[in-house]
TORNU-34414 format. One record per atom (N, C-alpha, C): x, y, z; residue in three letters. Coordinates in Angstrom, 2 decimals. Atoms other than C-alpha are relative to their C-alpha. Layout:
N
[[X; Y; Z]; ala],
...
//
This chain:
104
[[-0.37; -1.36; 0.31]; unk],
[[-65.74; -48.86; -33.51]; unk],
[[1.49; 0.01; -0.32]; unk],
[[-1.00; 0.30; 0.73]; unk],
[[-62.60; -48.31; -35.34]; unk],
[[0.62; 1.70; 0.17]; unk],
[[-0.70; -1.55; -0.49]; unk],
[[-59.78; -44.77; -34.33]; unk],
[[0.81; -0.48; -1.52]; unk],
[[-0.56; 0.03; 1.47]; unk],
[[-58.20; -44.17; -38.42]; unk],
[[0.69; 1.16; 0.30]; unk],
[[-1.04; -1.02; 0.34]; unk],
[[-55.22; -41.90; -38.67]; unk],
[[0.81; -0.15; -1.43]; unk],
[[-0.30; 0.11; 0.91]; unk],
[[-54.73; -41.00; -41.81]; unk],
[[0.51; 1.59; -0.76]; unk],
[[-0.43; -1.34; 0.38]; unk],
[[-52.58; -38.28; -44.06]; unk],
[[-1.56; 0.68; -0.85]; unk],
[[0.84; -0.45; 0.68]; unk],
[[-54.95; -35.59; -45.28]; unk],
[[0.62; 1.63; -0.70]; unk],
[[-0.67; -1.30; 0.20]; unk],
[[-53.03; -32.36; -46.77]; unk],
[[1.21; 0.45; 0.78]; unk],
[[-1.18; -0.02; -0.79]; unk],
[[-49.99; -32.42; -45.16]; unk],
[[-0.65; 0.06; 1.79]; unk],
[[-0.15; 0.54; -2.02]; unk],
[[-51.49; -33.28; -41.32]; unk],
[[-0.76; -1.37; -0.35]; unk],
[[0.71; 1.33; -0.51]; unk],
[[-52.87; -36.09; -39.45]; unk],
[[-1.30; 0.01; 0.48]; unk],
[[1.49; 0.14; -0.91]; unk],
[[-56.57; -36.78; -39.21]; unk],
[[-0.08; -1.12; 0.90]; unk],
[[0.88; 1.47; -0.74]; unk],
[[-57.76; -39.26; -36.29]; unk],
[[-1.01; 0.64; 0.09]; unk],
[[1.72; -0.19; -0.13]; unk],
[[-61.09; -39.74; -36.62]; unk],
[[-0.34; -1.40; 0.57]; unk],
[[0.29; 1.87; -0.50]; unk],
[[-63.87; -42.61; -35.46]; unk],
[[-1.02; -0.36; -1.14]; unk],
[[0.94; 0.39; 1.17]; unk],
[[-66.14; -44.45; -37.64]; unk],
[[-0.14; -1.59; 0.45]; unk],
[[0.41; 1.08; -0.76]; unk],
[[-67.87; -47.44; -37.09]; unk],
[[0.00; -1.63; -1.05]; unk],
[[-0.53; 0.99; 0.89]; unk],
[[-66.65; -49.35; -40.56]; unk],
[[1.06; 0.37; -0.78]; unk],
[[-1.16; -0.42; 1.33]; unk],
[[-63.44; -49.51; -42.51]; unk],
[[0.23; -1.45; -0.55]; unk],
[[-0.54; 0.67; 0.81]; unk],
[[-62.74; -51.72; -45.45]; unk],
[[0.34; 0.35; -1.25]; unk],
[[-0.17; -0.13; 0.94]; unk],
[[-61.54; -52.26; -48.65]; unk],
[[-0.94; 0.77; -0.85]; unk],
[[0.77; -1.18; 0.45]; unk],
[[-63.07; -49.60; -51.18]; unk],
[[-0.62; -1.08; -1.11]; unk],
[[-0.11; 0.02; 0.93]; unk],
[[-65.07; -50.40; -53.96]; unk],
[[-0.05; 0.61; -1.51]; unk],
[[0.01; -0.87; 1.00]; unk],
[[-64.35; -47.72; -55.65]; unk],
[[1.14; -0.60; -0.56]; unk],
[[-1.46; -0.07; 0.63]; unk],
[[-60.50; -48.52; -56.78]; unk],
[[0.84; -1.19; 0.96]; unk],
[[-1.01; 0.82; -0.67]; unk],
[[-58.09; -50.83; -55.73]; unk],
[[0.45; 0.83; 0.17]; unk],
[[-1.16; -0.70; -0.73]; unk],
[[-55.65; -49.51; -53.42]; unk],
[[-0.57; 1.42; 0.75]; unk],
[[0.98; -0.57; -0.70]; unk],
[[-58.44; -47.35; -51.58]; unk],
[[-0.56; -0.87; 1.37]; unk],
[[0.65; 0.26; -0.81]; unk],
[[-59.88; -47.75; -48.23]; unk],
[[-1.16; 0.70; 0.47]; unk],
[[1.08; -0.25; -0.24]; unk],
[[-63.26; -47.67; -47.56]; unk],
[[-0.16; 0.42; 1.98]; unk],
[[0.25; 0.00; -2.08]; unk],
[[-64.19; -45.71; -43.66]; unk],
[[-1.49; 0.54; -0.15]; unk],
[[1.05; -0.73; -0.21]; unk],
[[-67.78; -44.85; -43.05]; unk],
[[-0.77; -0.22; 1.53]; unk],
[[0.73; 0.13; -0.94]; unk],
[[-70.19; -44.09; -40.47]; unk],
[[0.90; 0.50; 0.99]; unk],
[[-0.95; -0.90; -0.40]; unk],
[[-67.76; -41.28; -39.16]; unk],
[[-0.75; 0.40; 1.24]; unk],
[[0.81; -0.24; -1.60]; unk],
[[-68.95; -40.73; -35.21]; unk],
[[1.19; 1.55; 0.48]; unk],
[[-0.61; -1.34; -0.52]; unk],
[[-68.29; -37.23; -33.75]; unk],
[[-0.81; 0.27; 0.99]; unk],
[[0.67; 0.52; -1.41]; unk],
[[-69.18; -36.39; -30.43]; unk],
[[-1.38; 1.04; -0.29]; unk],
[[1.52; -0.58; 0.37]; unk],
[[-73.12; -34.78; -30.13]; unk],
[[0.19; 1.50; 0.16]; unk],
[[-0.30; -1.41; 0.08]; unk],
[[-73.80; -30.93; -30.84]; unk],
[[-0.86; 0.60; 1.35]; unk],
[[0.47; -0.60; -1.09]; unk],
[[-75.66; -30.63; -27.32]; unk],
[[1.03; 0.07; 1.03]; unk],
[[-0.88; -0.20; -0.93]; unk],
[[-72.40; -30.20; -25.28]; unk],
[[0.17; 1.11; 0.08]; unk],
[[0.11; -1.14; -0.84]; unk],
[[-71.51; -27.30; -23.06]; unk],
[[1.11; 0.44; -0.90]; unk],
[[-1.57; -0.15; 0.25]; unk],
[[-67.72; -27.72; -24.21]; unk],
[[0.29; 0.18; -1.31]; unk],
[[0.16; 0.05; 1.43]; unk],
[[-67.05; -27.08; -28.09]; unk],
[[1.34; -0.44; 0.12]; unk],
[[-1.60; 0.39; 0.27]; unk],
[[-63.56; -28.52; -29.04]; unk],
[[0.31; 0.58; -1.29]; unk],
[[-0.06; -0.08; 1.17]; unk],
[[-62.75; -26.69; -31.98]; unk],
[[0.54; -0.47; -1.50]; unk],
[[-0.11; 0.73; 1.04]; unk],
[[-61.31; -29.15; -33.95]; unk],
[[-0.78; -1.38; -0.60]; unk],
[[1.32; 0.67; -0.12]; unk],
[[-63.82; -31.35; -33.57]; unk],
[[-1.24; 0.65; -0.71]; unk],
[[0.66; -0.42; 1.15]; unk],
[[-66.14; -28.77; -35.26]; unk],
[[0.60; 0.19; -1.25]; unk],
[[-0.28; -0.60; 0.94]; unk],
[[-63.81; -28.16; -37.49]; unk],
[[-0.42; -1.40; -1.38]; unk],
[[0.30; 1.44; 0.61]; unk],
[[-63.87; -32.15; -38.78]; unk],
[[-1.21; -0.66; -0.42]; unk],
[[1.86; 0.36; 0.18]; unk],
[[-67.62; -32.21; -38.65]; unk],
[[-0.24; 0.79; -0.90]; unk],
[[0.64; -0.89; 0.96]; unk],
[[-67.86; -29.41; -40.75]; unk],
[[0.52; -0.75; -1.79]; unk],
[[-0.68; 0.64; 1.72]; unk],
[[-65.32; -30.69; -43.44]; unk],
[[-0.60; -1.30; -0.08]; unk],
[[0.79; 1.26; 0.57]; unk],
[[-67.17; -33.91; -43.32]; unk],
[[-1.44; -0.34; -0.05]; unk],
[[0.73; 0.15; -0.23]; unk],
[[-70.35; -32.72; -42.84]; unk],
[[-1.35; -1.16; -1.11]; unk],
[[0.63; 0.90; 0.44]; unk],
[[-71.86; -34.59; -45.84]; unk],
[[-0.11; -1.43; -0.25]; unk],
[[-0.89; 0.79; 0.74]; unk],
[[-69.62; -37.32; -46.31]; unk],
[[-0.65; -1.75; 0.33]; unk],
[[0.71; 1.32; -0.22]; unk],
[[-71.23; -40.91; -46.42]; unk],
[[0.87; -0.71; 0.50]; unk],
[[-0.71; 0.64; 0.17]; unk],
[[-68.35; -42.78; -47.27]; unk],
[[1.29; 0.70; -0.28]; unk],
[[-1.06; -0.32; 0.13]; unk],
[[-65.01; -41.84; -47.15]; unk],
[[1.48; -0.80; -0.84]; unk],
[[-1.46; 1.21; 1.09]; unk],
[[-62.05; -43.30; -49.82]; unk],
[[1.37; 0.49; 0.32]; unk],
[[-1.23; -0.74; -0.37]; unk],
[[-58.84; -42.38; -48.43]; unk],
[[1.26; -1.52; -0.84]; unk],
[[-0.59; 1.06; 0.13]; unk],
[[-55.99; -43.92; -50.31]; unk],
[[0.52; -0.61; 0.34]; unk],
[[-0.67; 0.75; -1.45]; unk],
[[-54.37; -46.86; -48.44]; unk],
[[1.57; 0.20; -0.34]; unk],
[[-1.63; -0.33; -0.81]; unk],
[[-50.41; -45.08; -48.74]; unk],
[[-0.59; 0.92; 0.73]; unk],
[[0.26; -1.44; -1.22]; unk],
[[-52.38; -41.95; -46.70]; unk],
[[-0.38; -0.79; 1.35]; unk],
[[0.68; 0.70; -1.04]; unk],
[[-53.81; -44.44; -43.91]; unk],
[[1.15; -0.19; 0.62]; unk],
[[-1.00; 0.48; -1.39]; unk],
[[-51.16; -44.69; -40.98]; unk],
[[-0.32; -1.11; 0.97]; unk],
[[0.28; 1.18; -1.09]; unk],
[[-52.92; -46.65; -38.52]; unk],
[[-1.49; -0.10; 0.06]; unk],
[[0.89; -0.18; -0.67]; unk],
[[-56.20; -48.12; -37.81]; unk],
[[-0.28; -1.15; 1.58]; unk],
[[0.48; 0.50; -1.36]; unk],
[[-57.75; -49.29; -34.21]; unk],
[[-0.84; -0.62; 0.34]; unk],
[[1.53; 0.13; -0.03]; unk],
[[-60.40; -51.05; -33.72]; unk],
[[-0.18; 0.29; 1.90]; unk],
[[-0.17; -0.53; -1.31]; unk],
[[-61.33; -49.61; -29.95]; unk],
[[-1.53; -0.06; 0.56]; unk],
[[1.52; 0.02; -1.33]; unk],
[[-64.12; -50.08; -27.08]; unk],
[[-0.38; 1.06; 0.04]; unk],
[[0.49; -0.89; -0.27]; unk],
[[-64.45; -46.44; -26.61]; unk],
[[0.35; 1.20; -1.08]; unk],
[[-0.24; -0.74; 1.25]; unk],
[[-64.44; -43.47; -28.67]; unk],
[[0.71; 1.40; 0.92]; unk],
[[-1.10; -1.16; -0.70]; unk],
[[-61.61; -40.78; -27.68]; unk],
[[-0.25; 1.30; -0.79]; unk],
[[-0.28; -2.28; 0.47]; unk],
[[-60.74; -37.29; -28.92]; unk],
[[0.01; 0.19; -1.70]; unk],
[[-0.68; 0.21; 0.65]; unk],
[[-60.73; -36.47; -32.31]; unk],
[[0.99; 1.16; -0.78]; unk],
[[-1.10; -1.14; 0.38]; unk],
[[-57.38; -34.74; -34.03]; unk],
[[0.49; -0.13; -0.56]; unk],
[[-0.67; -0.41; 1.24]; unk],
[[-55.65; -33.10; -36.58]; unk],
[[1.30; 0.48; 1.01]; unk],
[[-1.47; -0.06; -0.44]; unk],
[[-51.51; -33.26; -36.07]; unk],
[[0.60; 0.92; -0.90]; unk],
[[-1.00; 0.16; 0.82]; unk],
[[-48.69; -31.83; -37.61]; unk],
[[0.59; -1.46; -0.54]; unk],
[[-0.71; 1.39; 0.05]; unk],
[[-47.03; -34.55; -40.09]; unk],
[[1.29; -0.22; 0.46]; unk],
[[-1.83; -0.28; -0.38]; unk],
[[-43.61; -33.60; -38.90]; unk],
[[0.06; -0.06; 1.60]; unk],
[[-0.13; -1.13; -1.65]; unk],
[[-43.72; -32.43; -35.32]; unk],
[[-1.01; -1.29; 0.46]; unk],
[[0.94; 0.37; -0.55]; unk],
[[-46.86; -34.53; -34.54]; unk],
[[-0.98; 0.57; 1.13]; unk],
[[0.40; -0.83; -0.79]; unk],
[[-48.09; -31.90; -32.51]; unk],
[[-1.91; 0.17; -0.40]; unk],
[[1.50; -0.38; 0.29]; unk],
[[-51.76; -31.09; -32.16]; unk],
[[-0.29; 1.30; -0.93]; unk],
[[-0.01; -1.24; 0.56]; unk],
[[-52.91; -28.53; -34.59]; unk],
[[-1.59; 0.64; 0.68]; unk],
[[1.26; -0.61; -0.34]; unk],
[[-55.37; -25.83; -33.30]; unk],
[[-0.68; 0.99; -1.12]; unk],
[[1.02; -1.17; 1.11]; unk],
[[-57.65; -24.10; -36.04]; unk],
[[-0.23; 1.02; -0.06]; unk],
[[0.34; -1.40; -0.38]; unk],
[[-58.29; -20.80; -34.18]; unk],
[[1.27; 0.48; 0.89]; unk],
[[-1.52; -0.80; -0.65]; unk],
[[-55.48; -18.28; -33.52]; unk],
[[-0.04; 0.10; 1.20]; unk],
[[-0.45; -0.46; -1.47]; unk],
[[-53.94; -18.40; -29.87]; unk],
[[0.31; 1.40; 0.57]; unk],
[[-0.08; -0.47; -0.30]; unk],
[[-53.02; -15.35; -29.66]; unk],
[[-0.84; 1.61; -0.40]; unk],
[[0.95; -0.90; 0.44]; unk],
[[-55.77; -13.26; -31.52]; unk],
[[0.50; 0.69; -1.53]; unk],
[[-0.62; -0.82; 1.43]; unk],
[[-55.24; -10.60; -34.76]; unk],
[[1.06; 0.35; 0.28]; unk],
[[-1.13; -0.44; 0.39]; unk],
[[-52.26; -9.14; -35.74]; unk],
[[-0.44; 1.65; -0.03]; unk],
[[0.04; -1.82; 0.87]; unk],
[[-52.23; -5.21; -35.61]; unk],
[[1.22; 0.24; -0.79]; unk],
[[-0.96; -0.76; 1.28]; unk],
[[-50.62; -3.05; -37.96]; unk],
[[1.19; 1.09; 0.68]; unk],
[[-0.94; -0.70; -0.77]; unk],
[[-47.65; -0.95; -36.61]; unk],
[[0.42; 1.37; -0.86]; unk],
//
């Protein structure tokens, strides 16, 4: 199993997936597939975790080009997965903290 952090629109995806290599779509592409996200029978929802399942819900194979790829892992267990700031490196959360905005 393999942890890929890679640029995707100005943040950082880590995701897991259970192959990455060379693409053969293009030189200078990396091939990641077989994208693992944790199961939809949990109590707990993480919402960025749906959010990553949703944006990848079809996705076979993934071609990310190799200057967007930061780091990959190859790892025993499969951790959290998350979208950063590229600057800050901060976790980004998808759903507003502090609710709507009224009007004044």
């Amino acid at each position: 199993m393999f942890k890929v952090a890679f640029l995707n629109q100005g943040k950082v995806y880590e995701l897991f997936c259970e192959k990455v290599s060379g693409s053969d779509l293009s030189y200078g592409f990396v091939e990641i597939s077989g994208l693992i996200f944790e199961r939809d029978d949990s109590v707990v929802i993480d919402p960025t975790e749906e959010r990553m399942r949703e944006e990848f819900e079809d996705v076979e194979v993934l071609h990310v080009p190799i200057h967007a790829v930061i780091r990959v892992e190859q790892v025993k267990r499969r951790g959290t997965c998350v979208i950063r700031d590229s600057k800050s490196g901060e976790k980004v959360t998808p759903l507003p903290l502090d609710g709507p905005r009224r009007k004044r």
